[in-house]
MMTF fields as JSON, N, C-alpha, C and O atoms, coordinates in Angstrom:
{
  "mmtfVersion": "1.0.0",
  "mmtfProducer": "UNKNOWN",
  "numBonds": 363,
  "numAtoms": 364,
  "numGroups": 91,
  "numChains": 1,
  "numModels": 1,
  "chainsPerModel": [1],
  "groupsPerChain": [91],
  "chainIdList": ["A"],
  "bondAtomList": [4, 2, 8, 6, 12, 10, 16, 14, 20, 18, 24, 22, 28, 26, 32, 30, 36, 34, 40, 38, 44, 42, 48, 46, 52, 50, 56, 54, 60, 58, 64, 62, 68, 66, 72, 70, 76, 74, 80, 78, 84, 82, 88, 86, 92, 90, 96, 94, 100, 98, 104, 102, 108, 106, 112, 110, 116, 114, 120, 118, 124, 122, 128, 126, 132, 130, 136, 134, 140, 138, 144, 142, 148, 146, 152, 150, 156, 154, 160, 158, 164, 162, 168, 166, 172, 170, 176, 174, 180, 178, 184, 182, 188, 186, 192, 190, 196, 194, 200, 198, 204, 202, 208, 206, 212, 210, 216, 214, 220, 218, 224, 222, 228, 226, 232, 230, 236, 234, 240, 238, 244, 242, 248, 246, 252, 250, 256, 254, 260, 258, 264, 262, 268, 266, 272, 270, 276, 274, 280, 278, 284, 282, 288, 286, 292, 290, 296, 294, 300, 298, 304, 302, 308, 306, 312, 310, 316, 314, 320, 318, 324, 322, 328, 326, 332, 330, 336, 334, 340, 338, 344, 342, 348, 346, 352, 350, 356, 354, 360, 358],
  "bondOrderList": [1, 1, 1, 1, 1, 1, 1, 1, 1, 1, 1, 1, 1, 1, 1, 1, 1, 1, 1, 1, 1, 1, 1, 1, 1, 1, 1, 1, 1, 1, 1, 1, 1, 1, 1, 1, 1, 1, 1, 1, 1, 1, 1, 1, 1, 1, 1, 1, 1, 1, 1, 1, 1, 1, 1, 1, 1, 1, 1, 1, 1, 1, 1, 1, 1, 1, 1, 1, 1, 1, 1, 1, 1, 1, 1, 1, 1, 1, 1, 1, 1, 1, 1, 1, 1, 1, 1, 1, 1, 1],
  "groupList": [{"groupName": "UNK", "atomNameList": ["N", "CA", "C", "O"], "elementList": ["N", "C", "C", "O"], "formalChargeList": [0, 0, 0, 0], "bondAtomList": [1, 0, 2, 1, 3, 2], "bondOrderList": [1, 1, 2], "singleLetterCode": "X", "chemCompType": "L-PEPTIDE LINKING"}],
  "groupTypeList": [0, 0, 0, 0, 0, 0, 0, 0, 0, 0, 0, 0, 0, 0, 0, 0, 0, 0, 0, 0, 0, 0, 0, 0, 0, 0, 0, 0, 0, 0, 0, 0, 0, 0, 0, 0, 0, 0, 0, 0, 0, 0, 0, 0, 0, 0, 0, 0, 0, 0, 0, 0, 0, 0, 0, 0, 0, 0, 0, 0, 0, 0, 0, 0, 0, 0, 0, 0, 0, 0, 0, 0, 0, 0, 0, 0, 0, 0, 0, 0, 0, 0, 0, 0, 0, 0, 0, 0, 0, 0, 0],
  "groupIdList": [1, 2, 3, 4, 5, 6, 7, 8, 9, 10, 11, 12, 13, 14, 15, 16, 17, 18, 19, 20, 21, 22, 23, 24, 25, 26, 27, 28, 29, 30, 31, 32, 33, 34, 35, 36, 37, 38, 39, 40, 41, 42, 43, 44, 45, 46, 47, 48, 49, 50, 51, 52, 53, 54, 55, 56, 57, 58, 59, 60, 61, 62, 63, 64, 65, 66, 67, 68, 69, 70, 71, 72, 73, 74, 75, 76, 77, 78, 79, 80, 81, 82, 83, 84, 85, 86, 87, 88, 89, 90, 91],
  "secStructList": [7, 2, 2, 2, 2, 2, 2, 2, 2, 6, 6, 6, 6, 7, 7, 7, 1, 4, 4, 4, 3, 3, 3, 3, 3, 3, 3, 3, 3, 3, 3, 7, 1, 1, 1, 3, 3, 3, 3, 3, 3, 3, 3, 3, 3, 3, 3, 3, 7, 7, 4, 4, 4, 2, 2, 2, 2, 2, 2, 2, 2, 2, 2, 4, 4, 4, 6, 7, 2, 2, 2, 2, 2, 2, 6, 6, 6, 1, 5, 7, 7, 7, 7, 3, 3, 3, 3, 7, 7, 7, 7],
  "xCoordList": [36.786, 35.879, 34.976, 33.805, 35.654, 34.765, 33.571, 32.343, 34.533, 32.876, 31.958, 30.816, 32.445, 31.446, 30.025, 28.797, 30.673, 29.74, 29.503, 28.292, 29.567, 28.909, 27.821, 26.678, 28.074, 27.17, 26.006, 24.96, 26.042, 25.257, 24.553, 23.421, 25.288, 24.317, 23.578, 22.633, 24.073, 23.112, 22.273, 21.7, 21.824, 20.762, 19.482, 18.436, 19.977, 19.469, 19.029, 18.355, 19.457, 19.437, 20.411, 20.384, 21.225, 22.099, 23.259, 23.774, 23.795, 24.536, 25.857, 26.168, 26.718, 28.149, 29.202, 30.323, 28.425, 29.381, 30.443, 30.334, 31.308, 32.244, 32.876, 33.476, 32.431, 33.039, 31.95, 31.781, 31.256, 30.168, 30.661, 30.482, 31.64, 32.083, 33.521, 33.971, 34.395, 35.775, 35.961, 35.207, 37.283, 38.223, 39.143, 39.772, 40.097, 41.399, 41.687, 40.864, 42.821, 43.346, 44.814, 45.006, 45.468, 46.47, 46.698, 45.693, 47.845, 48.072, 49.788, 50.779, 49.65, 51.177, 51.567, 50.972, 53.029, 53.967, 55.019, 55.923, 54.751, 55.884, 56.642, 56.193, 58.117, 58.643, 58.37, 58.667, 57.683, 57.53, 58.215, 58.115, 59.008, 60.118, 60.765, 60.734, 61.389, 62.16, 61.045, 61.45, 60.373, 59.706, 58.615, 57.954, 58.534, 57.71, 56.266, 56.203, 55.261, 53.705, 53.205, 53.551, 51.981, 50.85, 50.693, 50.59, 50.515, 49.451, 48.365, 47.706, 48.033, 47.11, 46.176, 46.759, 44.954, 44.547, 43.5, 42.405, 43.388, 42.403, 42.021, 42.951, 40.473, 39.883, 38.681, 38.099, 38.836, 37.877, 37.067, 37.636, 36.089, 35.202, 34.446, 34.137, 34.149, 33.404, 32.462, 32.687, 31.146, 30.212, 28.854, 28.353, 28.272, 27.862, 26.836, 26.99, 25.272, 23.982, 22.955, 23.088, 22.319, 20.686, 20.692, 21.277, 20.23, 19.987, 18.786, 18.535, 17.992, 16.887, 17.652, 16.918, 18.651, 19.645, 20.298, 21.067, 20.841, 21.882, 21.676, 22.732, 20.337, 19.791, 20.211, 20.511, 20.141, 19.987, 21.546, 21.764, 22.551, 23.817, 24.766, 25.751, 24.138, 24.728, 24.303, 25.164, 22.922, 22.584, 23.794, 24.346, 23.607, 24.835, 25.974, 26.451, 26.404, 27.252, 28.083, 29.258, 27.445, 27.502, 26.963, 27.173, 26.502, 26.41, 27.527, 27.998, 27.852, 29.001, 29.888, 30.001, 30.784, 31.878, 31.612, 32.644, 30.338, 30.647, 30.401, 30.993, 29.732, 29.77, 30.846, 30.913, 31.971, 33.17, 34.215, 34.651, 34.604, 35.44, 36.538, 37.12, 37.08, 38.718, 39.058, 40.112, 37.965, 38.096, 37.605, 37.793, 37.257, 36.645, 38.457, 39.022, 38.759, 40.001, 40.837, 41.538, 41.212, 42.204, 41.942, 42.726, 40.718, 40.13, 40.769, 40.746, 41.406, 42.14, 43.393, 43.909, 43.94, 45.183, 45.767, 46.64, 45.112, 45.284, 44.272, 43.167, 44.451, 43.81, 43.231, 44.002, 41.857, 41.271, 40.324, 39.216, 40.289, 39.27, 38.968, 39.553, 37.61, 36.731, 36.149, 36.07, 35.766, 34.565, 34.281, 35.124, 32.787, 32.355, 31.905, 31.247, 32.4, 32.078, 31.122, 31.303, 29.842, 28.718, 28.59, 28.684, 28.387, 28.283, 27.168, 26.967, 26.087, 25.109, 25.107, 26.191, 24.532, 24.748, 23.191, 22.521, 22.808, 21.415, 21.613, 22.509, 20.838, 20.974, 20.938, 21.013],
  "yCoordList": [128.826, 127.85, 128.503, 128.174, 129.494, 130.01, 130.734, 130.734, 131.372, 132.671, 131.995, 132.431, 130.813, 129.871, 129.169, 129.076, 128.987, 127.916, 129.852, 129.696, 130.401, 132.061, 132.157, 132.198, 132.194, 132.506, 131.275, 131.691, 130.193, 129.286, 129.196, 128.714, 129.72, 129.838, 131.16, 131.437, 131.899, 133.367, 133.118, 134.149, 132.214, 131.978, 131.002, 130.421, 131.134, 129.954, 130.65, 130.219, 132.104, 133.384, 132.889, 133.183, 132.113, 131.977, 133.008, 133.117, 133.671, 134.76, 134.605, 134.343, 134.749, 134.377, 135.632, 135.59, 137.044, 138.077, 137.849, 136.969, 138.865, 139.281, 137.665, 136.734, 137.841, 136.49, 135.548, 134.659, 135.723, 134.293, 132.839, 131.677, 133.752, 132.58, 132.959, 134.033, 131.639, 131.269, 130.156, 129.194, 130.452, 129.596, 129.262, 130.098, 128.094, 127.504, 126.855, 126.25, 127.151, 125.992, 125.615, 125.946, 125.103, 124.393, 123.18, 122.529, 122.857, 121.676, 121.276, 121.752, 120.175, 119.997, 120.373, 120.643, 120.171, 120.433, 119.481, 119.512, 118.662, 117.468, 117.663, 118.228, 116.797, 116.803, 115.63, 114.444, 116.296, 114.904, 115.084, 116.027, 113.517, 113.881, 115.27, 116.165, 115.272, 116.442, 118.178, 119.201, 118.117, 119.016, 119.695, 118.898, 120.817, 121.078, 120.824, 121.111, 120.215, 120.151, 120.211, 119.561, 121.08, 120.825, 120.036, 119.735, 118.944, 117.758, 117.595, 116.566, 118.429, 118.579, 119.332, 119.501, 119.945, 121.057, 121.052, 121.041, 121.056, 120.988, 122.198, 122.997, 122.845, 123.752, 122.841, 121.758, 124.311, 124.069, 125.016, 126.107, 125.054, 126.074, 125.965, 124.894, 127.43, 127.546, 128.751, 129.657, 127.981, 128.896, 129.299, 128.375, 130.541, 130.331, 130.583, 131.307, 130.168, 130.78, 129.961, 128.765, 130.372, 130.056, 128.28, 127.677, 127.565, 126.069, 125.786, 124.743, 127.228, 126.473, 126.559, 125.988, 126.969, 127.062, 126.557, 126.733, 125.553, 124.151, 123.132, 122.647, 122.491, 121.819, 122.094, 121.295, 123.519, 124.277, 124.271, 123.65, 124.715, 124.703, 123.522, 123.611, 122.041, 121.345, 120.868, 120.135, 120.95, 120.741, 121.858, 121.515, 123.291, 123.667, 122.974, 122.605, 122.836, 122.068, 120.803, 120.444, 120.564, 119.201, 119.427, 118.541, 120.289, 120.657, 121.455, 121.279, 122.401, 123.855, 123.324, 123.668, 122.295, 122.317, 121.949, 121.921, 121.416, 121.437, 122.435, 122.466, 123.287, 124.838, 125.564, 126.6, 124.995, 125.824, 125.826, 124.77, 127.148, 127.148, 126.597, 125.828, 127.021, 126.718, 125.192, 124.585, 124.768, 123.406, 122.325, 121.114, 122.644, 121.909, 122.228, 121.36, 122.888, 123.246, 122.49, 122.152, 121.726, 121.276, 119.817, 119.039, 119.359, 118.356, 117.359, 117.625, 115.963, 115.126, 115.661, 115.394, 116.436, 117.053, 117.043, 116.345, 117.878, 117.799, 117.463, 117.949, 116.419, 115.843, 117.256, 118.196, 117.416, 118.505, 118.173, 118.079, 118.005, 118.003, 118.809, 119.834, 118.895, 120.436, 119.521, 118.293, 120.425, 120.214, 121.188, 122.085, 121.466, 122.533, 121.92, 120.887, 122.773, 123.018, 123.955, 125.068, 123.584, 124.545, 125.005, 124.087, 126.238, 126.802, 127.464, 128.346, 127.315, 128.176, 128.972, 129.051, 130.365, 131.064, 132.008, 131.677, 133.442, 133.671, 135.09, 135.924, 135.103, 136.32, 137.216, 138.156],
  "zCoordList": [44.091, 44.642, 45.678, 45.868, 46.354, 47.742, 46.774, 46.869, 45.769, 45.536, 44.559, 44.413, 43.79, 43.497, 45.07, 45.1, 45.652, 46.717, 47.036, 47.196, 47.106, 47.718, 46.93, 47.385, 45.839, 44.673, 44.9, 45.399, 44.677, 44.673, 46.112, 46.155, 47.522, 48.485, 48.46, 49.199, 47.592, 47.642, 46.996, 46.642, 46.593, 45.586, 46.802, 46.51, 47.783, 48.887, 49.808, 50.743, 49.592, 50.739, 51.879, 53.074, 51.239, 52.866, 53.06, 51.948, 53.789, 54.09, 54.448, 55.61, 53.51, 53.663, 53.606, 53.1, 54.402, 53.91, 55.49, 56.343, 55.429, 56.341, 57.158, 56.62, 58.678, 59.559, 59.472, 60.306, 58.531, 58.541, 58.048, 58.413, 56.649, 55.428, 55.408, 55.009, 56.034, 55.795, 54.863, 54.72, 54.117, 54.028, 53.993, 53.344, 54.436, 55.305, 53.559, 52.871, 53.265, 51.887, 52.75, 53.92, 52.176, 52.32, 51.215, 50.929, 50.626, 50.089, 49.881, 50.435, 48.82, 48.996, 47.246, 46.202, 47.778, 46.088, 46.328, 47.163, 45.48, 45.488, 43.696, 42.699, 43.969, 42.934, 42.006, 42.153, 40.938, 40.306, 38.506, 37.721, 38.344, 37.062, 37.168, 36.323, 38.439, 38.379, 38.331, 37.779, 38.684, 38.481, 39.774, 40.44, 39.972, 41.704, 40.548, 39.353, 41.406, 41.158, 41.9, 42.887, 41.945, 43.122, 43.014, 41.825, 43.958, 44.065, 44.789, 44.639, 45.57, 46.095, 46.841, 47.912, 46.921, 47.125, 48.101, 47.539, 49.852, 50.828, 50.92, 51.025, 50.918, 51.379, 52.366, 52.439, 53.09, 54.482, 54.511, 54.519, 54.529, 54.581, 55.974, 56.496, 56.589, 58.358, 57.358, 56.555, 58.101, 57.733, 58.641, 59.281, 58.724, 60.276, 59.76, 58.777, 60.083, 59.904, 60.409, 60.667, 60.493, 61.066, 61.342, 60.443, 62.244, 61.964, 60.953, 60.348, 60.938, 59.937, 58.481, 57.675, 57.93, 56.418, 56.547, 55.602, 57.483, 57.353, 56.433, 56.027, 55.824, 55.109, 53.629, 52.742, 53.622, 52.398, 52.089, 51.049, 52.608, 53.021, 52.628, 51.896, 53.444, 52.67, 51.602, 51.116, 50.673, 49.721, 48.102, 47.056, 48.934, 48.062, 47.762, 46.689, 49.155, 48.905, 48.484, 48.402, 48.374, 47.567, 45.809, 44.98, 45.573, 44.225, 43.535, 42.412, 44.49, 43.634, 42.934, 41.757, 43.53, 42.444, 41.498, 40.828, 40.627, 39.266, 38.586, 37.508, 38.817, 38.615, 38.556, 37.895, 39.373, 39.708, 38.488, 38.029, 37.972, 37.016, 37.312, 36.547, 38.801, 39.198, 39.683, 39.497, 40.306, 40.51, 39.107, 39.221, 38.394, 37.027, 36.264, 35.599, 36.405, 35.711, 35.946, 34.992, 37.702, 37.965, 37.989, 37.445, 38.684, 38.959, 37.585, 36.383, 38.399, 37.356, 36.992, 35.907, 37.87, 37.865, 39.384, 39.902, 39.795, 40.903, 41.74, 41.494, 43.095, 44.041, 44.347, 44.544, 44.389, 45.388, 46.401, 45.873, 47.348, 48.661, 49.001, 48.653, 50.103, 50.473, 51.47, 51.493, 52.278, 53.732, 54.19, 54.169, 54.889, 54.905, 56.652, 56.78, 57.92, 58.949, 59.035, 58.541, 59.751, 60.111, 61.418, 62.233, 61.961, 62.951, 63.166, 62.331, 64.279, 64.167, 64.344, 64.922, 64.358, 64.649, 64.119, 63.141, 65.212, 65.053, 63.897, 64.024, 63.08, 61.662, 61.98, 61.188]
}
């Protein structure tokens, strides 16, 4: 999912190498019919750049995941959530 929304902001010129572009996942695994399952999958994304590419930023964002192989894969399987924290920061 991250190097999907990477890819789709490099196309925006927005700059997500090294400490610019994080992401935090976490989720749960419950037993269900006897069985461990993910059920659910939170990513957080911190991303730092310019205030004039915030616009641009969340417009990616809100587009990538259907682009995304790994989340198109699970999606209707497993609960997946995402949010993207912006930080300014000067290029």
């Amino acid at each position: 999912m991250m190097g999907t929304l990477a890819t789709v902001m490099a196309g925006k010129k927005i700059r997500t190498f090294k400490d610019r572009f994080i992401a935090s996942v976490t989720g749960d695994i419950e037993e269900v019919n006897g069985i461990l399952k993910i059920t659910r999958i939170d990513v957080k994304y911190l991303l730092k750049l310019p205030e004039e590419q915030r616009d641009s930023a969340i417009e990616c964002f809100n587009n990538y995941i259907q682009f995304c192989p790994a989340a198109q894969s699970v999606i209707g399987c497993i609960d997946v959530t995402h949010n993207l924290d912006l930080e300014n920061s000067e290029e």
